[in-house]
C-alpha positions as CSV (number, residue, x, y, z in Angstrom):
1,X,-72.7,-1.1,-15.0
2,X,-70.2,-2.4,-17.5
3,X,-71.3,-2.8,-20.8
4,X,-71.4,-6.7,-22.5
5,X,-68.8,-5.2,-24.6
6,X,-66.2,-4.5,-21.9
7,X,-66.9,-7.6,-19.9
8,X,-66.0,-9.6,-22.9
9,X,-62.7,-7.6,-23.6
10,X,-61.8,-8.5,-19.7
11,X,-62.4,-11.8,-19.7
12,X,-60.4,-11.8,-22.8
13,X,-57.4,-10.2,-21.4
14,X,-57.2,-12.7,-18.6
15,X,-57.4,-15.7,-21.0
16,X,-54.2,-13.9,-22.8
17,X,-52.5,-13.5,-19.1
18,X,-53.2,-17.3,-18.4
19,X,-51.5,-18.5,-21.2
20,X,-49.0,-15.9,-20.8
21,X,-48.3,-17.5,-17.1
22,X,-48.0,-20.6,-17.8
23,X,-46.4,-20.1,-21.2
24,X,-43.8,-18.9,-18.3
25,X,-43.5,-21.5,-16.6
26,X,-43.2,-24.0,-19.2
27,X,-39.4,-25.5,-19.3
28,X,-37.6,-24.9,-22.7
29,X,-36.4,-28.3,-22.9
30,X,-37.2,-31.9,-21.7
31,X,-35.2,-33.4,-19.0
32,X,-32.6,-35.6,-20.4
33,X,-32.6,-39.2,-18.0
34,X,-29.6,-40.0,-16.1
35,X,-26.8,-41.5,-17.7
36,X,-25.3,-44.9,-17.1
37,X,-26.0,-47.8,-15.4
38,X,-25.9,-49.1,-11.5
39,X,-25.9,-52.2,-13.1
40,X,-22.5,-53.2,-13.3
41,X,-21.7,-51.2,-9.9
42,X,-24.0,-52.3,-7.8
43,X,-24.0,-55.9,-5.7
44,X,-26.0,-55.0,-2.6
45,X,-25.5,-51.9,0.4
46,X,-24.8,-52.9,3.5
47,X,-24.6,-50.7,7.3
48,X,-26.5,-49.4,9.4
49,X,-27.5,-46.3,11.3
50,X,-30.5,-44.4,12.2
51,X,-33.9,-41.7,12.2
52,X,-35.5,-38.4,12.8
53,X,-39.1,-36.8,12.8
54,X,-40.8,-36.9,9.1
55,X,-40.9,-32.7,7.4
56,X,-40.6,-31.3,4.5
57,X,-36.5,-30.4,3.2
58,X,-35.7,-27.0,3.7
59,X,-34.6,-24.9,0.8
60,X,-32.3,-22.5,2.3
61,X,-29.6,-24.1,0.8
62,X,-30.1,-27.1,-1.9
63,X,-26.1,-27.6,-1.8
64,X,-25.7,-28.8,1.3
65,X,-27.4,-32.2,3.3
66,X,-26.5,-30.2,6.6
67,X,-28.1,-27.1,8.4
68,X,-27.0,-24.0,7.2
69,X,-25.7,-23.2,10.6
70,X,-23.8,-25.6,11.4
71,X,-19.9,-25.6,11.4
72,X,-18.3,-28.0,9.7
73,X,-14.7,-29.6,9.2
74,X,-12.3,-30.0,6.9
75,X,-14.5,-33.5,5.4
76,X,-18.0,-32.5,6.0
77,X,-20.1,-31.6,3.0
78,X,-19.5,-27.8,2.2
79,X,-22.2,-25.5,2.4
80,X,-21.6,-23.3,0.6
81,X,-22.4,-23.7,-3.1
82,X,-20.0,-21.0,-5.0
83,X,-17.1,-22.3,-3.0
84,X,-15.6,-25.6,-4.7
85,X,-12.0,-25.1,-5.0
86,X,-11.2,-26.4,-0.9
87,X,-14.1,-28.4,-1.0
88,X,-13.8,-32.2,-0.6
89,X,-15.1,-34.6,-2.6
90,X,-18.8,-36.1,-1.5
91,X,-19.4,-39.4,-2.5
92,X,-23.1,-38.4,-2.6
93,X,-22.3,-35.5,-5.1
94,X,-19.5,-38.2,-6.9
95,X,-22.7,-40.3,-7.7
96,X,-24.9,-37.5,-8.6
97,X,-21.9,-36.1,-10.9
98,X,-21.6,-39.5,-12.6
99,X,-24.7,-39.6,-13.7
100,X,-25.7,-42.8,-12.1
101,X,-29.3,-44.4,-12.6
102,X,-31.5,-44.7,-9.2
103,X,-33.2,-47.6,-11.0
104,X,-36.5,-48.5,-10.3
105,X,-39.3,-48.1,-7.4
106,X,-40.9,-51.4,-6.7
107,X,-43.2,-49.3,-4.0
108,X,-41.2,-51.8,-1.8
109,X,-41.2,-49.6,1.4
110,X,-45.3,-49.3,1.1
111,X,-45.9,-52.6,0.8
112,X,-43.7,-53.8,3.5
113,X,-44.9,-51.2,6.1
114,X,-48.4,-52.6,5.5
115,X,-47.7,-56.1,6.4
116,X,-44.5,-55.6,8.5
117,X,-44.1,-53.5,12.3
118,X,-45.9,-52.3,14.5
119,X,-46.2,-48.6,16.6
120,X,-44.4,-48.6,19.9
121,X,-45.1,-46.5,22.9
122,X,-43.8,-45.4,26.1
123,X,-40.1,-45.5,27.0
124,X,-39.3,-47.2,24.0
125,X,-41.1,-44.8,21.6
126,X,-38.6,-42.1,23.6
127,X,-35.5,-43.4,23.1
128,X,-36.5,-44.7,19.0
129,X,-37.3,-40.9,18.1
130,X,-34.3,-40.6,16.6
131,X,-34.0,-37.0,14.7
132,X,-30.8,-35.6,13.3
133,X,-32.3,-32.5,12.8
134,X,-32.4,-31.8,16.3
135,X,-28.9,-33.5,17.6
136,X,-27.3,-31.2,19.7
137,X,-23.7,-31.7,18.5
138,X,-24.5,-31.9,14.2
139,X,-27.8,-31.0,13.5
140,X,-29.1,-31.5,9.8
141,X,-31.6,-30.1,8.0
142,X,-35.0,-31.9,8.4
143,X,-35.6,-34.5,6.2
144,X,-38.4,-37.2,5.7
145,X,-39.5,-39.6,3.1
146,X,-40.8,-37.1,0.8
147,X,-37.2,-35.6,0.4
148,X,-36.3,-38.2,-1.8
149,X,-36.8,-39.9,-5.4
150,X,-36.9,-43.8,-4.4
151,X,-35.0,-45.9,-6.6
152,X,-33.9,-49.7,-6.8
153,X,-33.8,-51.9,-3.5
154,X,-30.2,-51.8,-2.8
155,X,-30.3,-54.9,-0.5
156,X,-32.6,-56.1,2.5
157,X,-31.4,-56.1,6.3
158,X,-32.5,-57.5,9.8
159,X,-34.7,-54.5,10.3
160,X,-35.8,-53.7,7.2
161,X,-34.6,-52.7,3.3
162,X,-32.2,-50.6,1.7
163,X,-32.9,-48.2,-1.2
164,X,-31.1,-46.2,-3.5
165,X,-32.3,-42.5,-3.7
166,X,-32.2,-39.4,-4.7
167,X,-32.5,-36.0,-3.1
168,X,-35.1,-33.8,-4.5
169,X,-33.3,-30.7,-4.3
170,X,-29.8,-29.8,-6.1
171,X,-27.0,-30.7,-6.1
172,X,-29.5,-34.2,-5.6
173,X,-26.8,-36.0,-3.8
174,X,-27.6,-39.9,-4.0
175,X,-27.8,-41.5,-0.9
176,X,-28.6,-45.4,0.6
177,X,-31.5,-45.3,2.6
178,X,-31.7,-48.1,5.1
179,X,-35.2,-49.0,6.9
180,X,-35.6,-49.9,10.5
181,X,-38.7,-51.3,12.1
182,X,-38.7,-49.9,16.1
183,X,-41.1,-53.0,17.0
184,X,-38.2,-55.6,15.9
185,X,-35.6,-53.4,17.5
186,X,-37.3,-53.3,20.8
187,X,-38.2,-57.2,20.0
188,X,-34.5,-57.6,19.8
189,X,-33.8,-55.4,22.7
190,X,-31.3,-53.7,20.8
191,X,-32.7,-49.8,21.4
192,X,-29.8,-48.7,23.4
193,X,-27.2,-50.4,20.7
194,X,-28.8,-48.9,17.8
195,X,-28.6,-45.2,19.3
196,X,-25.1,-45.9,20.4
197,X,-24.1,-47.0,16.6
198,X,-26.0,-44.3,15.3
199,X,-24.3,-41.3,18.2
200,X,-21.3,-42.9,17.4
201,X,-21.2,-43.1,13.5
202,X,-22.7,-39.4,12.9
203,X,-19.7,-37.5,14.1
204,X,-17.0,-40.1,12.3
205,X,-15.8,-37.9,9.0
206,X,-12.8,-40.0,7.9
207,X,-12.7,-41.0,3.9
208,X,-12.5,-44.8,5.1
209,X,-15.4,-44.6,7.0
210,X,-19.1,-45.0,5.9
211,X,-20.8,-42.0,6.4
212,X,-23.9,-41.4,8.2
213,X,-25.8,-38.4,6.5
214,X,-28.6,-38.0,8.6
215,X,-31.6,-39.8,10.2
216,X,-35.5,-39.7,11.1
217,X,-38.5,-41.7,11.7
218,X,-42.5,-41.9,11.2
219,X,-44.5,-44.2,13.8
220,X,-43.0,-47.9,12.8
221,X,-40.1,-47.4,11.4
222,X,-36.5,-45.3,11.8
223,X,-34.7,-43.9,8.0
224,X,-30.8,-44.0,7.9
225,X,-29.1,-41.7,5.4
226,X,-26.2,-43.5,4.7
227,X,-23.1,-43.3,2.1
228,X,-23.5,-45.1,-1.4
229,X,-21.2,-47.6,-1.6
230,X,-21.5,-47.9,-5.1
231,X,-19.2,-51.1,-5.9
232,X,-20.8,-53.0,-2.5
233,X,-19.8,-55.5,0.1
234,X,-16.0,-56.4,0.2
235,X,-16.7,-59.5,1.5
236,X,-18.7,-60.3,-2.3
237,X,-15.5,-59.8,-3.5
238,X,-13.4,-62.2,-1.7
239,X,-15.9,-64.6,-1.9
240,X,-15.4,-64.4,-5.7
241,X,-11.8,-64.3,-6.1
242,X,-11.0,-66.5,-3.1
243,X,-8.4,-64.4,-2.2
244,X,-6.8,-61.2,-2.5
245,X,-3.8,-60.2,-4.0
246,X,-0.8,-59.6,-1.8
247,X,-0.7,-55.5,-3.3
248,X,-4.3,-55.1,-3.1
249,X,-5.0,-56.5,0.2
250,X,-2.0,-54.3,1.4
251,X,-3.9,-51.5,0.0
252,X,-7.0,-52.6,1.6
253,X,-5.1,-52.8,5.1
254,X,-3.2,-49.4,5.0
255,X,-6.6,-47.8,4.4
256,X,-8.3,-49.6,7.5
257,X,-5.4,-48.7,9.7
258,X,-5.9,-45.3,8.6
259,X,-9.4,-45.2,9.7
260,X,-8.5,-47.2,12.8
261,X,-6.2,-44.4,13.7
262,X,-9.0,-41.6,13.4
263,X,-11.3,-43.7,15.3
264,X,-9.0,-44.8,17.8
265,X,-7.9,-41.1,18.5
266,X,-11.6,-40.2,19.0
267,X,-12.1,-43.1,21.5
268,X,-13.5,-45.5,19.5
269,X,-13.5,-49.2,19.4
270,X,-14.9,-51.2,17.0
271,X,-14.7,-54.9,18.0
272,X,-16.4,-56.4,15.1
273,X,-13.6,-56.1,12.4
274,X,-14.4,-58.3,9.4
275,X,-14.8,-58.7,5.8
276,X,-18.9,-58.8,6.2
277,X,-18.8,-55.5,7.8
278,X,-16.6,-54.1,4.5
279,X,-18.1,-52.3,1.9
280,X,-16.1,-50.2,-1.5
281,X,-16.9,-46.7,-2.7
282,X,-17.6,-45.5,-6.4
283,X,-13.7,-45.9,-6.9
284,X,-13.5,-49.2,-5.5
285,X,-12.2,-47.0,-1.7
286,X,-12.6,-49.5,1.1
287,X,-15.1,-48.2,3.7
288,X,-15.8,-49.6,7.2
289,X,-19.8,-49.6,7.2
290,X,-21.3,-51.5,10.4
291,X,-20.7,-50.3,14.1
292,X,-23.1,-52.2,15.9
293,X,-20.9,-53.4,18.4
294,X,-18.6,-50.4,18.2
295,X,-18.5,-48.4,21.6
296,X,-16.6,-44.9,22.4
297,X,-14.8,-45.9,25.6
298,X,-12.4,-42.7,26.5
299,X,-10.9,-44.9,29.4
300,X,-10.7,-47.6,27.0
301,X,-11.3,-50.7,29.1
302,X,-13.9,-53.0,28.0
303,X,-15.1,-56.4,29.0
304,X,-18.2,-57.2,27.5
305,X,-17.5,-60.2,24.6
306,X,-18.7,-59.7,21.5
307,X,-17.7,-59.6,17.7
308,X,-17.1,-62.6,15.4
309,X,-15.0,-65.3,16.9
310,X,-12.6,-65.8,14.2
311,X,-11.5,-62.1,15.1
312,X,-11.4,-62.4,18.6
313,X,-8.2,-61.5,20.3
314,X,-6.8,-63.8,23.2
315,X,-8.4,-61.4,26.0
316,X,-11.3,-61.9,24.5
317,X,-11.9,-65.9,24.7
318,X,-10.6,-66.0,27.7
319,X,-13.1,-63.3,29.0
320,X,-10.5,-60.6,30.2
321,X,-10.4,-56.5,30.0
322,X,-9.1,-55.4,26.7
323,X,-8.6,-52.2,25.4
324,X,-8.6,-50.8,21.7
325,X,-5.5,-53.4,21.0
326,X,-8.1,-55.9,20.0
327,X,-8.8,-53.7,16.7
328,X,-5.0,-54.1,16.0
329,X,-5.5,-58.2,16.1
330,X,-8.6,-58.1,14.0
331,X,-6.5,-56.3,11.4
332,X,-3.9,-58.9,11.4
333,X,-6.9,-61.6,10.9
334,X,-8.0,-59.5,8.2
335,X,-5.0,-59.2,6.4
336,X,-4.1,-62.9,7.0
337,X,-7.5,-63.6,5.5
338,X,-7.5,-61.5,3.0
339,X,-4.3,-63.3,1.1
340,X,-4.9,-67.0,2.3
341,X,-8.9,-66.5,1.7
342,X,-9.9,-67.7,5.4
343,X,-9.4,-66.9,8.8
344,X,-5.9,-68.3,10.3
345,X,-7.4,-69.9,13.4
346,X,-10.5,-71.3,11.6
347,X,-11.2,-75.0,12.3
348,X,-14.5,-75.6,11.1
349,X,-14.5,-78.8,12.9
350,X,-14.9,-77.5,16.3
351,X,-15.9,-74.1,17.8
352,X,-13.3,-75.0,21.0
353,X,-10.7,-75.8,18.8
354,X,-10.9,-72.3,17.6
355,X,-11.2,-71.0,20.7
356,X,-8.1,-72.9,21.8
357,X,-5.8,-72.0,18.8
358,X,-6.8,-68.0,19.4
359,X,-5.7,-68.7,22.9
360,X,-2.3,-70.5,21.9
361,X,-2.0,-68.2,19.2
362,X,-1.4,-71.0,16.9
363,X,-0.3,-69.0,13.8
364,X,1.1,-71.3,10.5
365,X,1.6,-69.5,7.4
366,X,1.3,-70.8,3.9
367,X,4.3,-70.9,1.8
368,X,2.6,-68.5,-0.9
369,X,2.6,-65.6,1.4
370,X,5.5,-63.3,1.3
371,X,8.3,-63.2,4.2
372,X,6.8,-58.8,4.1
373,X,3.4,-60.0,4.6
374,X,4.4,-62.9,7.3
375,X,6.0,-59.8,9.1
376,X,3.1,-57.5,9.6
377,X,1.0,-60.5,10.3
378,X,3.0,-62.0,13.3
379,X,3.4,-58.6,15.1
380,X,-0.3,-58.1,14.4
381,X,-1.6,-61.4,15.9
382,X,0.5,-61.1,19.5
383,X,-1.2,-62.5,22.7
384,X,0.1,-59.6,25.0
385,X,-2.2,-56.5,23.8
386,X,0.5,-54.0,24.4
387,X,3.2,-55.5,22.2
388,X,1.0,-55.8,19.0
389,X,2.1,-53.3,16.1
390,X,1.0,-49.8,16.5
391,X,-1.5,-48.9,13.8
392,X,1.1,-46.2,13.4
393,X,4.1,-48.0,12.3
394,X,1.6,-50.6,10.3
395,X,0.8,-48.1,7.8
396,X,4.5,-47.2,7.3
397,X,5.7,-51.0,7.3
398,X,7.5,-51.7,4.5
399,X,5.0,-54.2,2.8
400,X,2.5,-51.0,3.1
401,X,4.8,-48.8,1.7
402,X,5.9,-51.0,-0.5
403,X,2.2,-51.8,-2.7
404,X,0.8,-48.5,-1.7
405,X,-0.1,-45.9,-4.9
406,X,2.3,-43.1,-5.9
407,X,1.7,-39.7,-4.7
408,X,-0.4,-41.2,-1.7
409,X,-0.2,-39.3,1.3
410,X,-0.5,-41.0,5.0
411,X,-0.6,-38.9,7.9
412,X,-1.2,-41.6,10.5
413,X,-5.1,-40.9,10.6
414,X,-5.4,-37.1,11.0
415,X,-7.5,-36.9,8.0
């Protein structure tokens, strides 16, 4: 038997060893917060896009938000984590780099699931389980709520709220997380629109295109990794300055017929072209952020109406096929309104007026806009589909070329 003597020594030793261990463990300097403010660049996120099964983020590699495995391209977030000379720039890492603040949890998404939702079943519980960690064609890793720091309410939606976060893990990319409640989808009977914006946005990798991170989902509700799109809605903008400048709405428009390119060569159209469905990056980068009534139509004949009628095209109102030509006359709305500050077939008097000048193409132009301008607009807004401007000669017409930044580079989409 051990005497009192050596018991004592023991336990002794093993005090030493547990304050040894811990000692260890103990970091050798606080934390410093996070620099900056979203103050100034935040208004409110805006998009949409969809969920996967709740688990815990795997640490196999903290640099990347996709699966180890997975391939990626050319403007996919790299994975590996020594390799930064060929890598692109991530607007999640961008924010994480500048040091912005996440702001404050107001316990927000708690509250609201309490009060708001309710658990589906069946067929519609099916087609809601929406997990980007198991997509066949880009699987992430799996993510769920406890991945993330939750920060400030970015904005609210139809569905549910948006919140700026932060991943747990390094690099701790920041990310908008949007909310969506499956009992309000299925209400809506949107469930086969919502997985078709969401299969459709997850493979888009263009930098004028909101990007779709990943997805997943508990019971009630479906969790959208989206893009920060740290300076917010476009349309804020022009609803503060009236207008745009002639050289920055031409720099808005050769960036969206950029993207409209690259989604036009993958097959798809996206019918709902508008400022409201706008948003700007961290360096003030347009990005389109909404693709609810987008649709990847390889024949590219469509006849369902739908969109905002200020940017229908001709085909549209009067209820005929169109084609991926109707994205070229949203654009020339777009730029129209960008300049002049409202829609040029607007007549807030009557809906069928409307209709009846986008049938007529009734197209007057204000003195203040330039004869440059007046150009791309006109061979935007055509009422045969096949003679409007193709994207590719818009973003080398000379009122593009002409307010477009030095040392920009434009290769008709292939980005």
């Amino acid at each position: 038997m051990a005497s009192v003597k050596s018991l004592t020594s023991q336990i002794s030793a093993l005090d030493i060893n547990k304050k040894s261990a811990s000692s260890s463990l103990r970091p050798t300097h606080a934390k410093h917060p996070s620099q900056g403010s979203t103050g100034k660049l935040l208004t409110k996120y805006g998009a949409a896009n969809a969920g996967s099964t709740h688990g815990i983020l795997k640490q196999t590699n903290p640099s990347s938000l996709r699966h180890p495995t997975a391939i990626t391209n050319a403007t996919t977030v790299n994975t590996t984590a020594t390799t930064t000379t060929s890598r692109p720039p991530s607007p999640g890492r961008d924010a994480a780099r500048m040091g912005l603040d996440i702001g404050r949890y107001d316990g927000g998404l708690e509250t609201e699931n309490e009060k708001r939702g309710e658990k589906v079943y069946g067929e519609a519980a099916q087609e809601l389980a929406l997990d980007s960690s198991v997509s066949r064609k880009s699987p992430t890793r799996e993510w769920s709520l406890h991945s993330f720091e939750i920060g400030r309410p970015l904005g609210k939606g139809k569905f549910g709220r948006v919140y700026m976060v932060r991943t747990k893990t390094e690099p701790r990319y920041i990310v908008a997380l949007k909310t969506l409640y499956k009992s309000e989808i299925v209400q809506s009977r949107v469930e086969k629109q919502i997985r078709r914006e969401i299969e459709i946005q997850q493979n888009l990798r263009h930098p004028n295109v909101l990007r779709l991170y990943g997805y997943f989902h508990d019971e009630k509700r479906i969790f959208l990794m989206l893009e920060f799109a740290g300076k917010g809605e476009l349309y804020k903008q022009l609803s503060k300055y009236g207008c745009f400048s002639e050289r920055r709405s031409a720099r808005y428009i050769d960036q969206m017929a950029d993207a409209l390119i690259y989604l036009h060569r993958k097959h798809v159209i996206h019918r709902d072209i508008k400022p409201e469905n706008l948003l700007l990056g961290i360096n003030g980068e347009l990005k389109i952020g909404d693709f609810g009534w987008s649709v990847h139509a390889p024949g590219n004949r469509r006849r369902t109406l739908c969109g905002t009628l200020d940017y229908l095209p001709p085909e549209m109102v009067e209820s005929k096929e169109h084609n991926e030509r109707v994205d070229h006359w949203a654009l020339g709305v777009l730029t129209y309104e960008f300049m002049i500050g409202s829609p040029p077939f607007e007549d807030r008097s009557s809906v069928n007026n409307t209709y009846r000048r986008i049938a007529n193409v009734d197209l007057k132009f204000p003195s203040s806009m330039s004869l440059e301008a007046r150009d791309l607009v006109s061979k935007l807004l055509v009422y045969e589909p096949e003679k409007r401007l193709p994207l590719t000669e818009v973003i080398v017409h000379p009122w593009i070329a002409k307010h477009r930044p030095k040392g920009t580079v434009r290769d008709a989409g292939s980005l």
